[in-house]
N, C-alpha and C positions, 0 to 999 in steps of 0.2 A: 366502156363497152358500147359498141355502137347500136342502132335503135334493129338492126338486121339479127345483130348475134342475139340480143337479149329472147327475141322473136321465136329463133330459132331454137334456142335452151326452153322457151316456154311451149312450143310445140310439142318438143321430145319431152317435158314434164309431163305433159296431158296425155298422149301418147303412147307412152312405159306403161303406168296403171292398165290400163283399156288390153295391152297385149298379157300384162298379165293373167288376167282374170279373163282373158281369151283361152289363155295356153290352161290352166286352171282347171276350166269350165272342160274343156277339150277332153282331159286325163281322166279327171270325172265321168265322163258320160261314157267315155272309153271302160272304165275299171265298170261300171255299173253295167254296161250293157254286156261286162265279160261275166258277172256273176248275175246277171239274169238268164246266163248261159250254163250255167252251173247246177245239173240236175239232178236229183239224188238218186241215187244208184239203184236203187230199188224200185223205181218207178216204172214201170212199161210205158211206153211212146207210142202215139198215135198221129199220125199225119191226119192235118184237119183239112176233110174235103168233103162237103156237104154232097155233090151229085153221086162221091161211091157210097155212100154212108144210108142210104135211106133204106127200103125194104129189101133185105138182103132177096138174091136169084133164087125163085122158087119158094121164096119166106113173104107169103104176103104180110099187110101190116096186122093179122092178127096170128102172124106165127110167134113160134116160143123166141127166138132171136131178138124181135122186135118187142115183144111182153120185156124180156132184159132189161132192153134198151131202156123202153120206157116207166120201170119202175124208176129208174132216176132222173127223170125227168122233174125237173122246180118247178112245174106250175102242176096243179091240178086237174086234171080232164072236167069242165062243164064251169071253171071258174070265171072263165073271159077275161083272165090276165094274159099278157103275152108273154112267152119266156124271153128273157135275155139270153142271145148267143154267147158262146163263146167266142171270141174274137181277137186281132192284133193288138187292139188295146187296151183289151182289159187289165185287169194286174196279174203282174206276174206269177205270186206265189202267192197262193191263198189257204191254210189249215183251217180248220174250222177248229174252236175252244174244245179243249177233253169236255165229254159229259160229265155233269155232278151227279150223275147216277150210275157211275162205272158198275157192269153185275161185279161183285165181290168173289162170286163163287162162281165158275166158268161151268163147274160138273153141268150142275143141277139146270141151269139151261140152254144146256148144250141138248141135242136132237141126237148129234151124232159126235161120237169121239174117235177119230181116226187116228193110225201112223200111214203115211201115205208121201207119196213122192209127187215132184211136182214136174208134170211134163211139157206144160206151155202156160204161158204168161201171156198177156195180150192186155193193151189199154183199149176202150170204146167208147164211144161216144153216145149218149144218151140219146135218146131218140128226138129230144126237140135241140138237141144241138147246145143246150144251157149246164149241162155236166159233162163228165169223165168218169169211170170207173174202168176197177182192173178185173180183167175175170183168168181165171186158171182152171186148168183140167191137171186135176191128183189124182194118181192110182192108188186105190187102197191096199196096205199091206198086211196090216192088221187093225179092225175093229174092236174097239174100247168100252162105247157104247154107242147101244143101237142096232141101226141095219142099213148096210149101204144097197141101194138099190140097183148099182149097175158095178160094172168094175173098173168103170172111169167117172170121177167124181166132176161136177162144174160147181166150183167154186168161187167167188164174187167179194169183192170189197169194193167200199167207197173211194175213189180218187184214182192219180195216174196223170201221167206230163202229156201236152198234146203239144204238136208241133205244128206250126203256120211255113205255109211258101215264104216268108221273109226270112224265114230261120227264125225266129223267135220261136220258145218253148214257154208255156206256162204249167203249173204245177198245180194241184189242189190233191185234198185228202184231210185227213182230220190230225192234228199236231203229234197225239202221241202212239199212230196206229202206223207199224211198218207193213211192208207187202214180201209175201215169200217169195224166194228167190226159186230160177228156173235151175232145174237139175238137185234141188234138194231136198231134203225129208223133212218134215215135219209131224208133230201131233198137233193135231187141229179141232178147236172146240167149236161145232158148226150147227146155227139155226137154221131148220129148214125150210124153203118159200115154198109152200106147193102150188103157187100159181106159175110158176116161172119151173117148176122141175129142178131149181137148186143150191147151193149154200150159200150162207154169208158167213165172215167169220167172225169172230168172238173174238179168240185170241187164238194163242199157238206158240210153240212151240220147238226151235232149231234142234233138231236130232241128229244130224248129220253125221255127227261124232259122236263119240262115247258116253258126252256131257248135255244135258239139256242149257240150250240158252231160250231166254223168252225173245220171243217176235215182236212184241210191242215195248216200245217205253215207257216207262209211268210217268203218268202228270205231274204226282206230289210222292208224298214220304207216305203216304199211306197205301195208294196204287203201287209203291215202289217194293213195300213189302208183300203184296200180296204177288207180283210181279216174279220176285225175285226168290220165294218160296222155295219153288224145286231147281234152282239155278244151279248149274255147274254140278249136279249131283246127276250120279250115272245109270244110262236109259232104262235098265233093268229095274231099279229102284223108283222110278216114276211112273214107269209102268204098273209097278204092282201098288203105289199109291191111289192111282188111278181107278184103277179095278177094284181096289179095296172100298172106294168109297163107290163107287156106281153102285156095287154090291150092300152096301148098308154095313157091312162088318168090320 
């Protein structure tokens, strides 16, 4: 073999590897960038643009809008930390761990126990620009417990996907908490912020149908039974569980 060919075979040796783990790398980045596009269906979207996002028209920075905004804000007011934005590169998908303090019994601190329908969905962005939450307006249709104070309810959860000019989406919320979907019913077990005029959720409820399904998932086999209690059992019959125990009887 002449000292040309051998040459030759040892180029295309070194060569071969290097475009593999090119092409490799390539399909990688491609499959990973397609399921960082992958966003859970429940999630409201927010297009991330700091100049329309500040004190909403007519809502100075101490209207009720901005109070929202700003209880989910990560840093503290008077702490002299800076928050961290959200931004293009932070991580993609972020839950935060179930708490080890899940309430066990949804009644007894609930504020308000509705059936209500969901008429809009919206993600937001925190007032320092360092979270996301989703908020909703539910009409009440029937009261469970409590008293609802308008005939349109604002109701609020932690998390929701925001979307960057690159097209990038990132996601946050808590691992075992879903978000209600728009046009549907639920009963909703809801604490009430009176600083801000309105709800957070507990838990809830899919009424839609005939059958109750739960809203969130449970973390373990303990959450899962408490979860799945009044599951697939029909709405009449959770209703008057419901009332049964608000009432003490």
């Amino acid at each position: 073999m002449t000292k040309l060919k051998r040459q030759s075979l040892w180029g295309i040796t070194l060569i071969l590897p290097l475009l593999l783990c090119v092409f490799c790398f390539s399909g990688y980045s491609a499959k990973h960038r397609a399921q960082q596009q992958e966003v859970r269906d429940d999630l409201p979207i927010v297009e991330y643009k700091e100049e329309d996002l500040g004190a909403l028209p007519g809502d100075p920075a101490t209207g009720l809008q901005w109070k929202r905004r700003a209880a989910f804000n990560t840093v503290s007011p008077g702490s002299g930390a800076v928050p961290v934005k959200l931004g293009e590169g932070v991580l993609g998908t972020v839950y935060d761990l179930p708490m080890t303090h899940v309430v066990r019994q949804p009644i007894p601190a609930a504020d308000l126990v509705v059936i209500g329908d969901v008429l809009s969905a919206e993600a937001i962005l925190s007032a320092d620009y360092s979270a996301v939450f989703s908020q909703f307006k539910v009409r009440p249709v029937e009261i469970l417990k409590g008293v609802a104070p308008q005939s349109e309810l604002v109701v609020k959860r932690s998390g929701g996907a925001v979307k960057f000019p690159n097209g990038r989406v990132i996601q946050r919320g808590k691992q075992f908490e879903r978000m209600p979907r728009l046009g549907k019913r639920y009963i909703l077990f809801l604490s009430a912020n009176k600083k801000t005029a309105d709800y957070s959720i507990i838990t809830g409820y899919d009424v839609s149908g005939d059958v109750a399904t739960p809203l969130d998932v449970p973390a373990n086999s303990q959450e899962k039974k408490l979860f799945e209690l009044y599951q697939n059992i029909k709405l009449e019959n959770l209703i008057n569980a419901i009332k049964k125990e608000v009432s003490g009887k």
